[in-house]
Legacy VTK file of the C-alpha trace (Angstrom):
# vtk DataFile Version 3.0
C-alpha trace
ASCII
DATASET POLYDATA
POINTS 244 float
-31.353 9.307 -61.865
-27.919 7.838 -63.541
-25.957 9.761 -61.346
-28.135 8.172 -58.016
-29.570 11.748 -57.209
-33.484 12.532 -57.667
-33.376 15.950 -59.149
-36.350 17.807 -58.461
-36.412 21.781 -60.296
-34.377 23.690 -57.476
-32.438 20.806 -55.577
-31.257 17.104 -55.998
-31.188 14.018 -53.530
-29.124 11.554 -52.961
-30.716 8.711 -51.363
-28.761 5.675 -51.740
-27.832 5.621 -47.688
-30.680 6.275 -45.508
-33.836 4.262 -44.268
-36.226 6.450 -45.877
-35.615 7.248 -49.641
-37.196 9.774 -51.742
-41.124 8.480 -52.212
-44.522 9.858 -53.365
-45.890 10.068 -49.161
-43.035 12.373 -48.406
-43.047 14.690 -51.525
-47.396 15.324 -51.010
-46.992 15.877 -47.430
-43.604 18.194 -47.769
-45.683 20.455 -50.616
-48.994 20.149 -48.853
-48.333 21.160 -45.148
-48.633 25.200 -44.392
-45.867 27.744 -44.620
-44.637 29.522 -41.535
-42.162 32.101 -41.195
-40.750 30.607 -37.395
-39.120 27.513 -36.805
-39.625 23.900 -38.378
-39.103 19.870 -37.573
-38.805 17.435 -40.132
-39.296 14.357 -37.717
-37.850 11.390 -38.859
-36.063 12.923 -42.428
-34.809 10.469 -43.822
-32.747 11.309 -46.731
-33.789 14.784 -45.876
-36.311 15.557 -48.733
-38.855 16.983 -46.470
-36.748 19.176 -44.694
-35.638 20.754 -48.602
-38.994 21.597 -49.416
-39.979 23.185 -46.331
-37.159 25.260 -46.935
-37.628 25.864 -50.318
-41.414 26.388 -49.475
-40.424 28.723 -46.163
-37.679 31.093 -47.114
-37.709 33.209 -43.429
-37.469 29.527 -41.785
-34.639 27.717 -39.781
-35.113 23.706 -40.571
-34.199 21.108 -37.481
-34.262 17.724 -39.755
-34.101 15.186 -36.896
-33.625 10.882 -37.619
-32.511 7.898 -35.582
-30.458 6.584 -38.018
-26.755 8.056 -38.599
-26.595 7.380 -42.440
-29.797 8.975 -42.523
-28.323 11.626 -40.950
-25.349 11.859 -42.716
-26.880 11.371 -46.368
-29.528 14.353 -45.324
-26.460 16.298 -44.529
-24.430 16.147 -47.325
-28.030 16.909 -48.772
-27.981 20.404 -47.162
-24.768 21.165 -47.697
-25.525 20.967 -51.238
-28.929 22.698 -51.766
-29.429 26.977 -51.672
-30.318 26.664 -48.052
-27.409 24.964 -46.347
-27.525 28.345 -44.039
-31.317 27.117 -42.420
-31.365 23.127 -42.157
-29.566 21.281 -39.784
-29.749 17.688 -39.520
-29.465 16.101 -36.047
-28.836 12.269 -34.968
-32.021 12.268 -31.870
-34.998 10.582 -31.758
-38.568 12.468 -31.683
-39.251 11.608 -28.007
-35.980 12.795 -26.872
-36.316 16.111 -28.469
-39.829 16.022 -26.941
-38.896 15.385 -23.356
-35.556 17.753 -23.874
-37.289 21.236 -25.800
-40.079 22.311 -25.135
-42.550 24.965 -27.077
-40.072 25.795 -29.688
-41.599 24.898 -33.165
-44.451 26.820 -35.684
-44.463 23.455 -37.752
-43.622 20.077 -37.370
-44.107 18.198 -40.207
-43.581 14.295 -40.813
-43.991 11.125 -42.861
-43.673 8.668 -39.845
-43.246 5.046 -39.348
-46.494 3.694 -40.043
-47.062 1.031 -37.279
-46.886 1.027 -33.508
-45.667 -2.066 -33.209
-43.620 -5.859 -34.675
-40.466 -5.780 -36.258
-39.405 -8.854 -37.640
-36.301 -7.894 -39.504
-34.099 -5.821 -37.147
-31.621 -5.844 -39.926
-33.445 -4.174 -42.483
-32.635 0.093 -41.743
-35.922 0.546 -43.590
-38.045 -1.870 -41.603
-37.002 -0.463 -38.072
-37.698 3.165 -39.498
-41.050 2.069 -40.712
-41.804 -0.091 -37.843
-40.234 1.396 -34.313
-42.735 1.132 -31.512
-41.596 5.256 -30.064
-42.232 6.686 -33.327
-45.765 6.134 -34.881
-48.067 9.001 -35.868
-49.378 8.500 -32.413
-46.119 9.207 -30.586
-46.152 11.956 -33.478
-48.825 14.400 -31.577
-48.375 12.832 -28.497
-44.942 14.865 -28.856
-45.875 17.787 -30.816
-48.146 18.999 -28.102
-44.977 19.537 -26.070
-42.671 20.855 -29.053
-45.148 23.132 -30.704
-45.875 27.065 -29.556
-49.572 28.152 -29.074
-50.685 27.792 -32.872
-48.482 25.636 -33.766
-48.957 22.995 -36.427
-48.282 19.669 -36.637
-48.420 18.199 -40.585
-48.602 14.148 -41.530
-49.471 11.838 -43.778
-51.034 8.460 -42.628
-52.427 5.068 -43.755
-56.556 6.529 -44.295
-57.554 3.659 -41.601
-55.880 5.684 -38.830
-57.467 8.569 -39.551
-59.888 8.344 -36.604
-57.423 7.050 -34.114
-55.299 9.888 -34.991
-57.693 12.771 -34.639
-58.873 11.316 -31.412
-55.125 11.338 -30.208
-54.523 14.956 -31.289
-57.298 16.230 -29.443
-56.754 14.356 -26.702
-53.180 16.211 -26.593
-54.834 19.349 -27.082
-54.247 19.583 -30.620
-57.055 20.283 -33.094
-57.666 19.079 -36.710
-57.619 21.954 -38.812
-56.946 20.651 -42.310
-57.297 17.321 -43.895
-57.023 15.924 -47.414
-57.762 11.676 -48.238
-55.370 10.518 -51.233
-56.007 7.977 -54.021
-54.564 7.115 -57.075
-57.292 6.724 -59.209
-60.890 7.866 -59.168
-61.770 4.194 -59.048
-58.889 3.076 -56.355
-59.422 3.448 -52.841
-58.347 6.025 -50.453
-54.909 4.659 -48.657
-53.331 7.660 -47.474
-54.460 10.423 -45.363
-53.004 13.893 -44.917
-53.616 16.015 -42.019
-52.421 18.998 -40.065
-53.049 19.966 -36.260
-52.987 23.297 -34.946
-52.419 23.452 -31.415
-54.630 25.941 -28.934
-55.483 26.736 -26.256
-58.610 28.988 -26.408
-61.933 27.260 -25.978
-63.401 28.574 -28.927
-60.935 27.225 -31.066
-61.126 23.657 -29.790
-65.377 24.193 -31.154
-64.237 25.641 -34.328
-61.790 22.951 -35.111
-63.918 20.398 -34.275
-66.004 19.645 -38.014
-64.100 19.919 -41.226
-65.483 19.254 -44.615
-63.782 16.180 -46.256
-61.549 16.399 -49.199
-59.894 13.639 -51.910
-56.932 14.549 -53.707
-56.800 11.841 -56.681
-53.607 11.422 -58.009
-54.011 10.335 -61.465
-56.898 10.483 -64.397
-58.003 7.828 -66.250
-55.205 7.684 -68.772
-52.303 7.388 -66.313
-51.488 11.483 -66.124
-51.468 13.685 -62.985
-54.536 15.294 -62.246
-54.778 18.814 -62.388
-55.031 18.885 -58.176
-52.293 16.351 -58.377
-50.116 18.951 -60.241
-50.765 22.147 -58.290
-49.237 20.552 -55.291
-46.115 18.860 -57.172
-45.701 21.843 -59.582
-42.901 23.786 -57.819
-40.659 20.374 -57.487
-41.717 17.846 -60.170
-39.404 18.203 -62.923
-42.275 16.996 -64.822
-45.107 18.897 -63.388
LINES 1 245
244 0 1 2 3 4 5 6 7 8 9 10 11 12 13 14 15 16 17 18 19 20 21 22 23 24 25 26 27 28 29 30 31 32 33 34 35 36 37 38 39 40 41 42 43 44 45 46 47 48 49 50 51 52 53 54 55 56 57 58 59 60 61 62 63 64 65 66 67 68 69 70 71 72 73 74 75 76 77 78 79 80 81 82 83 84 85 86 87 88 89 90 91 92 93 94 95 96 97 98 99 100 101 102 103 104 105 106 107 108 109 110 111 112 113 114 115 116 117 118 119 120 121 122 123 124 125 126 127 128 129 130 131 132 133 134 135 136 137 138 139 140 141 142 143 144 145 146 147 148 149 150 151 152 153 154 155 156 157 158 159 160 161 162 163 164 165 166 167 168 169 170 171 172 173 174 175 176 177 178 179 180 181 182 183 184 185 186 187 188 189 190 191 192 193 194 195 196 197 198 199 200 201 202 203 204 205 206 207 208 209 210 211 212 213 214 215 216 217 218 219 220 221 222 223 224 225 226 227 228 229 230 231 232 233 234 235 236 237 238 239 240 241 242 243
């Protein structure tokens, strides 16, 4: 990283600019969410990694990479420009519930690390801190939206804090949007679970909503005993990790 770009094995970042840098939440949930062969939303992108691997991941696939903040924005671009897939991401200055009240049914996947908490900023200054932290953007407001911006099985991808895992599901299927997949993350076997990863499918058949309604839990645990990637861990990084 001496030249300030994270290389992963097809593309590089640079993420000195933007709120969000490159970080272990947004590769898992950028190599774990489905493929699709439609259209995609990276909500909140960042420096744009997300948006990469979905393309990299989804070669028939356009790539809407959407962020609040203009650096963002503009580091995510230059981003594109510079990957194999400049052609299929665009990167647009709007925030999720604009897009939501604005476009309507247009997505196969939306997929997102989002801002953790629904509400207290502090530090106004800090770009990270307000992308983290903004009340209209939580992984709430995530489904809330997606239920508007996704076609009839559609999915909707995140990762989470593991405590909002209930409140989350319950949201979804309030929206009409059904838990289909779901995976808890640690580090170790002997560390708690933190993160959670999860993907809606929206439908509208009654059957479905039964179907989707009991899923057996998973744990993906990150790292063995010794300190190296877990064999699970690996087969999700292996087509970006440089190391994997």
């Amino acid at each position: 990283m001496k030249d300030g770009l994270f290389h992963f094995k097809k593309f590089s970042v640079s993420h000195t600019r933007s709120s969000m840098k490159v970080g272990v939440d947004g590769v898992l949930i950028g190599a774990w969410a489905s493929t699709c062969a439609g259209d995609i939303l990276d909500a909140g992108t960042g420096c744009g990694v997300i948006a990469l691997m979905l393309a990299q991941r989804n070669p028939d696939s356009k790539v809407l990479a959407i962020d609040v903040d203009k650096p963002s924005i503009d580091e995510a671009s230059e981003n594109f420009i510079n990957s194999p897939w400049g052609d299929r991401i665009e990167a647009l200055e709007i925030s999720y519930n604009t897009l939501a009240h604005s476009r309507h049914s247009g997505f196969d996947l939306i997929v997102s690390n989002p801002p953790f908490y629904d509400s207290g900023v502090s530090d106004f200054s800090n770009a990270r801190n307000v992308a983290r932290h903004q009340s209209d953007f939580s992984p709430s407001a995530l489904v809330r939206g997606a239920e508007n911006l996704l076609k009839d099985q559609g999915r909707v991808a995140m990762i989470a804090p593991s405590d909002f895992f209930a409140d989350i599901k319950a949201a979804g299927k309030h929206e009409g949007l059904y838990l289909d997949r779901y995976v808890f993350v640690r580090d170790h076997h002997s560390s708690p679970v933190k993160r959670v990863m999860m993907e809606f499918v929206k439908s509208t058949d009654p059957m479905d909503r039964i179907s989707y309604d009991e899923k057996d839990e998973k744990i993906l645990t990150m790292f063995d005993a010794n300190g190296f990637p877990t064999p699970e861990y690996r087969e999700i990084g292996k087509d970006f990790y440089l190391k994997f």
